[in-house]
PLY file of the C-alpha trace (Angstrom):
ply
format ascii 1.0
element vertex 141
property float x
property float y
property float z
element edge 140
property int vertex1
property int vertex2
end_header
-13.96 -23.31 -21.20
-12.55 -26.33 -23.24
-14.92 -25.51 -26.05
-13.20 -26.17 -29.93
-13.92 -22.58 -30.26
-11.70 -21.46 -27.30
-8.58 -24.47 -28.06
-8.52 -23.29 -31.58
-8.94 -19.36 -31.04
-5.96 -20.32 -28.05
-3.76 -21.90 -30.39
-3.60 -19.39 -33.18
-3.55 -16.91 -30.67
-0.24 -18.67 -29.20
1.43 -18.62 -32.64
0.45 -15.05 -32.58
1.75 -13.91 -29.35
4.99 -15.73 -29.50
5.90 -15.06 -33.02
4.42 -11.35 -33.13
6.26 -10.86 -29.73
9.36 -12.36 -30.48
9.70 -9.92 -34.01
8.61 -6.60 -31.68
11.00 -7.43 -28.66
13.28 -9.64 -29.74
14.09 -7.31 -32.39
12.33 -4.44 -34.01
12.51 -2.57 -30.31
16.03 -4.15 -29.27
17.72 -0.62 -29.15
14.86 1.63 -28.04
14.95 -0.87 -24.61
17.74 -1.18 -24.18
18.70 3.22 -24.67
15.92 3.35 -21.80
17.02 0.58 -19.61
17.79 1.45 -16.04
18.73 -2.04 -15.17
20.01 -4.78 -17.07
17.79 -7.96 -15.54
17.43 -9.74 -18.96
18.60 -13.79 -18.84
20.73 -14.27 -21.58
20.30 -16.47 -23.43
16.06 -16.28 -22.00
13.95 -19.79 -21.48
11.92 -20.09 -24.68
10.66 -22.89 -23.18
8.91 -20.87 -20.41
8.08 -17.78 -22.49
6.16 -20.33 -24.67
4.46 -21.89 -21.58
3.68 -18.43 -20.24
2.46 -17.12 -23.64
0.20 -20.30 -23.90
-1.49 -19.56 -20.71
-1.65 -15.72 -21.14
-3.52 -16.80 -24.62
-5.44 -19.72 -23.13
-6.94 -16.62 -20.48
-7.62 -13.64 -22.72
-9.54 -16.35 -25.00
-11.52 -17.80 -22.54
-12.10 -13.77 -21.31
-12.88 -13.31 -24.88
-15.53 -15.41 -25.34
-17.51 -14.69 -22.12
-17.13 -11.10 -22.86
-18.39 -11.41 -26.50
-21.63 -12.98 -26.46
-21.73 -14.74 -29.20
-20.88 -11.46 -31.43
-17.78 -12.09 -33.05
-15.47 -9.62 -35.39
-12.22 -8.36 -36.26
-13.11 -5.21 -34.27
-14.81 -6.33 -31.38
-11.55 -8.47 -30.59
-9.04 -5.42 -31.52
-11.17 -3.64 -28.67
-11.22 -6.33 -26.39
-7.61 -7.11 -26.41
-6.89 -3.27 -26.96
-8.08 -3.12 -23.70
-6.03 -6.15 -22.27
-2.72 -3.91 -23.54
-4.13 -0.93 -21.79
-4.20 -2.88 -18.53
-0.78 -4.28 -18.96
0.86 -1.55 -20.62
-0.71 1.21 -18.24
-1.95 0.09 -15.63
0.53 -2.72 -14.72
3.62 -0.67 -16.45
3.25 2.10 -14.51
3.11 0.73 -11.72
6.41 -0.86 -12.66
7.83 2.33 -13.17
6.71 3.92 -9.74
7.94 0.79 -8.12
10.93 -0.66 -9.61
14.33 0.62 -12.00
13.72 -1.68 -15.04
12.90 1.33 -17.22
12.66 5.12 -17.57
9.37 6.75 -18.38
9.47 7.02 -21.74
10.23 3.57 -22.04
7.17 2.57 -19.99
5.03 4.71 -21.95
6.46 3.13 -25.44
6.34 -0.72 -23.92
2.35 0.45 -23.04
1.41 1.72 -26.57
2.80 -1.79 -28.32
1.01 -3.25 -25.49
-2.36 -2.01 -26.81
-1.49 -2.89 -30.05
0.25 -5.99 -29.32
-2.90 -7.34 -27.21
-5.08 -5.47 -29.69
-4.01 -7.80 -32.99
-4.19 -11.23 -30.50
-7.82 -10.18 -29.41
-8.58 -9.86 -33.45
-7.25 -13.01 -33.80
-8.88 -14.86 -31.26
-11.89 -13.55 -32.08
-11.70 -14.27 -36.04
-11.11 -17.91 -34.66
-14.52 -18.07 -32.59
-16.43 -16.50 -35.53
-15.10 -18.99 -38.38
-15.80 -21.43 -35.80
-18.90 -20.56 -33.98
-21.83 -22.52 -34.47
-24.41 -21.42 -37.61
-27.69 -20.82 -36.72
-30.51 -23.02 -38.14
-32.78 -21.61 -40.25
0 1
1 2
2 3
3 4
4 5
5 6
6 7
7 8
8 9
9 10
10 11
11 12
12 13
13 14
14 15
15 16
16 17
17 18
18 19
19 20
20 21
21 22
22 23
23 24
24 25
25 26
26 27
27 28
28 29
29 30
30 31
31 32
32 33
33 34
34 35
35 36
36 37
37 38
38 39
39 40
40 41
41 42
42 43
43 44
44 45
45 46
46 47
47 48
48 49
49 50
50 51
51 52
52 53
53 54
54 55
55 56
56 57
57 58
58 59
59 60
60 61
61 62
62 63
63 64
64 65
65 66
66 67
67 68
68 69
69 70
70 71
71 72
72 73
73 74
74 75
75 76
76 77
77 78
78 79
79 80
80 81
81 82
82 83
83 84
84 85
85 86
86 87
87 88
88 89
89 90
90 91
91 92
92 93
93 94
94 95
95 96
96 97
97 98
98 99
99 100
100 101
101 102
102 103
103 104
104 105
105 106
106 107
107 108
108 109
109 110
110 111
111 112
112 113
113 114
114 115
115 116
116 117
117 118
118 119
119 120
120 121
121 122
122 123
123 124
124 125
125 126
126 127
127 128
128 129
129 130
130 131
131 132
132 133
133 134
134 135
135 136
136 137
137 138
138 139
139 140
């Protein structure tokens, strides 16, 4: 769990996540959410402090996910899929469930926030697992 492979692959998939996240929703998307808002709950200004702590543990999981999951077979792809498939389960699954359960957003919205998800998850799973290949161990011939 506290494996170089996993602190690194965590790190650079913290500088990911919070960077990457901060350009989408902090402001490439600004208007789209805010056109399909239902409910303005946004802190303003928000705690970077705690969006950095949260990222860091969100990371610190999918990594450690990551490298169970992989077995030792690490690439570009395989961590695009993996994390692809992180988005779909917080884009979709916990999104819509969002949606049928709360007024933060309207549908379209919902659906939007869960495509970027994939994507967004997608690019930190290619990440983390670039990080656990350049660092895995070579095998002795």
């Amino acid at each position: 769990m506290f494996s170089k492979s996993n602190l690194l692959a965590t790190l650079a998939g913290f500088a990911v996540m919070f960077l990457l996240g901060y350009a989408i929703w902090g402001f490439a998307t600004v208007d789209f959410f805010t056109e399909h808002s239902l409910n303005n709950v946004m802190k303003d200004p928000p705690n970077m402090g705690i969006i950095a702590l949260s990222n860091l543990i969100a990371v610190f999981a999918i990594s450690t996910l990551y490298g169970k999951w992989a077995r030792g077979v690490h690439s570009a792809k395989e961590g695009f899929q993996f994390g692809a498939w992180i988005g779909v389960f917080v884009g979709f699954g916990l999104g819509l469930l969002w949606f049928a359960t709360s007024e933060l957003m309207d549908i379209t919205g919902h659906i939007a926030e869960a495509v970027i998800d994939v994507i967004f998850y997608g690019i930190i799973g290619a990440v983390i697992a670039m990080v656990y290949k350049a660092t895995a161990k070579k095998a002795q011939s």
